[in-house]
N, C-alpha and C positions, 0 to 999 in steps of 0.2 A: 504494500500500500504506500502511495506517494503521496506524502503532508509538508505543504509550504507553511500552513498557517500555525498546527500541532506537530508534537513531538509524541510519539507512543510507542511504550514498551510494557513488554510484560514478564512480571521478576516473582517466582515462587506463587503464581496462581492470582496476583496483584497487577490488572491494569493499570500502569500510569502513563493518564493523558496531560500531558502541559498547553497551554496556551504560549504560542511562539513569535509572538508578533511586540516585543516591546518596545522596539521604536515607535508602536501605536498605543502603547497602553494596553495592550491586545484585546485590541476593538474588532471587530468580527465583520470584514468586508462579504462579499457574496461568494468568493471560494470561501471562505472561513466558515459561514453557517453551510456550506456543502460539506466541508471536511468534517464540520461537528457531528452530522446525521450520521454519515460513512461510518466514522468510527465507531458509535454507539450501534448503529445495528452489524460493526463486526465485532464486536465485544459482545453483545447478545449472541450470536451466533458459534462466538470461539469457545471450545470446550477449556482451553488452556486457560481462560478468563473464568475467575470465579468471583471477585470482586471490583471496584474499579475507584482510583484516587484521580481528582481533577484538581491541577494547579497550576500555577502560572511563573515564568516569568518576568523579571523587570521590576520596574516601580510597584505596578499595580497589578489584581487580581485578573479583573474584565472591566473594561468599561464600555460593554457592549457596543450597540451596532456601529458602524463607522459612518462616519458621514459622507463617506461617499457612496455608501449605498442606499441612501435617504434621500442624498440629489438624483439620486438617479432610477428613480419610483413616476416622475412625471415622462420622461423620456422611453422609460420601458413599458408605460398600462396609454400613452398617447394610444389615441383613436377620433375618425373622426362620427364616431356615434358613441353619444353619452354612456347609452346600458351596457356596452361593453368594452368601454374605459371602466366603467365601474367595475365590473365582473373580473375584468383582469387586475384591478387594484385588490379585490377580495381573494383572489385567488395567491396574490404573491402574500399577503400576509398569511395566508394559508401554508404557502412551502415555507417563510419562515418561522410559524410554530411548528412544525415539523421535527427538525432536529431538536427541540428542547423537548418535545412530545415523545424521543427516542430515547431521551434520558430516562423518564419516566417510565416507558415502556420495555426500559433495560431490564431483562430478567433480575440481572446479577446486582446489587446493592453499590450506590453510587456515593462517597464518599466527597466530599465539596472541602480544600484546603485554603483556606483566603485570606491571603494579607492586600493590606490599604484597602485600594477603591474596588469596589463591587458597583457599577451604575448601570444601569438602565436595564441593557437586555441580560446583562452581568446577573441582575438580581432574578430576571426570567430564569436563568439557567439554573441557578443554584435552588431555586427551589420547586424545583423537579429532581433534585438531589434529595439522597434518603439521608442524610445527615451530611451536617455543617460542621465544620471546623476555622476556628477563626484567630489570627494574631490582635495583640495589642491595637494596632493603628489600624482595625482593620474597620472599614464603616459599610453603611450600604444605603443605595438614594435612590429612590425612582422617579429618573431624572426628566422621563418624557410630560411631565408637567413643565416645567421652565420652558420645554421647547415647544410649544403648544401644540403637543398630542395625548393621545391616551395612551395608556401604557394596551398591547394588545398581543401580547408574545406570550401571559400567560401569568405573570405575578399577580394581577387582580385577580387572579381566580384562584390562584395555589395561596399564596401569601395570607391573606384571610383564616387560613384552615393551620398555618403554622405557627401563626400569631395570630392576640386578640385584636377581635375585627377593627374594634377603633384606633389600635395605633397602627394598622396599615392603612385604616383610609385619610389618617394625620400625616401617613409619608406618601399617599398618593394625589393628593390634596396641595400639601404642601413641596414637598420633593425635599424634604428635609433630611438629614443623616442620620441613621441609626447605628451608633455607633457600638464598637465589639462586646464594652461591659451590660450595656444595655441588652443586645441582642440575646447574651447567653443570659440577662435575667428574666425573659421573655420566653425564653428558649427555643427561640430559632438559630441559638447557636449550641452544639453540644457541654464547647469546652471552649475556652479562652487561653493562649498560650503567650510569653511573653516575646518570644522570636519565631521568626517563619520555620530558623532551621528545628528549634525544639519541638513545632507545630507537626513539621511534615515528618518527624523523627515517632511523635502521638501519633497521628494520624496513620502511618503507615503500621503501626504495632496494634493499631485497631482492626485494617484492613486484612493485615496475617492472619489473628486469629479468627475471625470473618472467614479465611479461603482456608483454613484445615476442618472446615466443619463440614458433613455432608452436602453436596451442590445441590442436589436433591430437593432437599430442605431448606437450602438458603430460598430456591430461586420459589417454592411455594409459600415460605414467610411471607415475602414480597408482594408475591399475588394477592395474598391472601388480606395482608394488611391494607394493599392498597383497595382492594375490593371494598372492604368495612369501612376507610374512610368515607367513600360514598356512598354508601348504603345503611340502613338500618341497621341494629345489633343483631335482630331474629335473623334477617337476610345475607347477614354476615359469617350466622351459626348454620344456616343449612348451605353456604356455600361450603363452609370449611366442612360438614360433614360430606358430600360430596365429594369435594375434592381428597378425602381421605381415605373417602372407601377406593377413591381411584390410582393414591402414592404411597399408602402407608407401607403396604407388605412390597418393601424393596429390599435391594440388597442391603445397600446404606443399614437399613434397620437392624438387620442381621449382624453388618460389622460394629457398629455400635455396639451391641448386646458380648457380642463374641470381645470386643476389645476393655470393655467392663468385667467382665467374668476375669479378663487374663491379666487383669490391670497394663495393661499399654496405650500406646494412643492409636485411637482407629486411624486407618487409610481409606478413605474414598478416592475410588473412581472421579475422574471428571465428568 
């Protein structure tokens, strides 16, 4: 796979995806949000992938979309009939939810590593992460207020459900900072670290143990949780019994069981 924008490697069952662009901030031009989708639906795909860490390069985290891919939204949905100039402006916001919709939609558990600036589409992405990790200077703004837009890549819908509703509509509203101590009193951050390297030092010693646990298991955790955030508790309980009568009896279970009895540590399969 050929990445101008990211750097990806994968070390002991741990994808790590870096943002590569810090002469921009790594602001995310229109190869960038293609490279992002890529990756995430070959990390879903890759057996070798069992967990996955995203961080960045340079000054800052993400200060998402780039602006030159914002100037260049009237030149690419031009037409000269209204309804589908519009239709083509609905549809390019459409391919860019996309790639943050593959975060989400990543089997494998997404790890978010963030130092400084987190802005705009920065904050779309990370919260489509299944957990956040954050430095010291590390903040986060949802900037497309100031620029007079609405924010539409997906933080007004996630963000609400990871924090209380009122202080994302105080930073969607305003486009104010949410800075790192704050965020982990909220808890849309896990844990608060005082340097990026001590961070991604946590962070990856989370993701390890994350990738020696059944794959099995992890990637149904996932489903399973993300199902019951939208839905009902009841509708939650007869998914997950469903889906149990359809994953339980695996091998995984068996080595578990077998590796308890012999006190060692189980091996799973990918």
């Amino acid at each position: 796979m050929e990445l101008t924008r990211f750097k990806l490697s994968i070390e002991e069952g741990v994808a790590i995806i870096v943002f590569n662009r810090p002469d921009k901030a790594n602001a995310l031009d229109k190869k960038g949000w293609e490279e992002l989708q890529t990756i995430f639906e070959h990390i879903d795909a890759n057996e070798e992938a069992r967990v996955a860490v995203l961080q960045g390069e340079g000054k800052h985290f993400c200060a998402g979309i780039d602006l030159s891919l914002l100037m260049s939204i009237r030149q690419e949905t031009s037409d000269d009939c209204e309804g589908r100039m519009r239709e083509k402006l609905r549809q390019m916001v459409l391919r860019l939810q996309a790639p943050i919709n593959a975060i989400q939609n990543c089997r494998k558990p997404v790890l978010a590593a963030i130092h400084s600036g987190c802005i705009g589409g920065g904050v779309d992405i990370i919260s489509a992460c299944d957990m956040r990790y954050a430095t010291e200077d590390a903040y986060f703004t949802i900037k497309e207020i100031d620029m007079g837009m609405v924010a539409d890549l997906g933080t007004l819908q996630r963000l609400p459900k990871l924090i209380p509703d009122g202080l994302a509509r105080e930073m969607a509203f305003t486009g104010r900072k949410l800075k790192a101590e704050e965020a982990a009193r909220v808890g849309f951050v896990n844990n608060v670290y005082s340097a990026k390297e001590e961070m991604l030092e946590g962070v990856m010693a989370i993701a390890k143990n994350i990738a020696i646990k059944s794959p099995l298991s992890i990637r149904g955790t996932k489903e399973v949780m993300n199902y019951s955030r939208d839905h009902t508790i009841e509708e939650g309980l007869n998914y997950i019994a469903v889906w149990n009568s359809a994953m339980i009896l695996s091998n995984d279970l068996n080595e578990a069981f077998m590796a308890s009895m012999e006190k060692r540590t189980p091996k799973f399969k990918n």
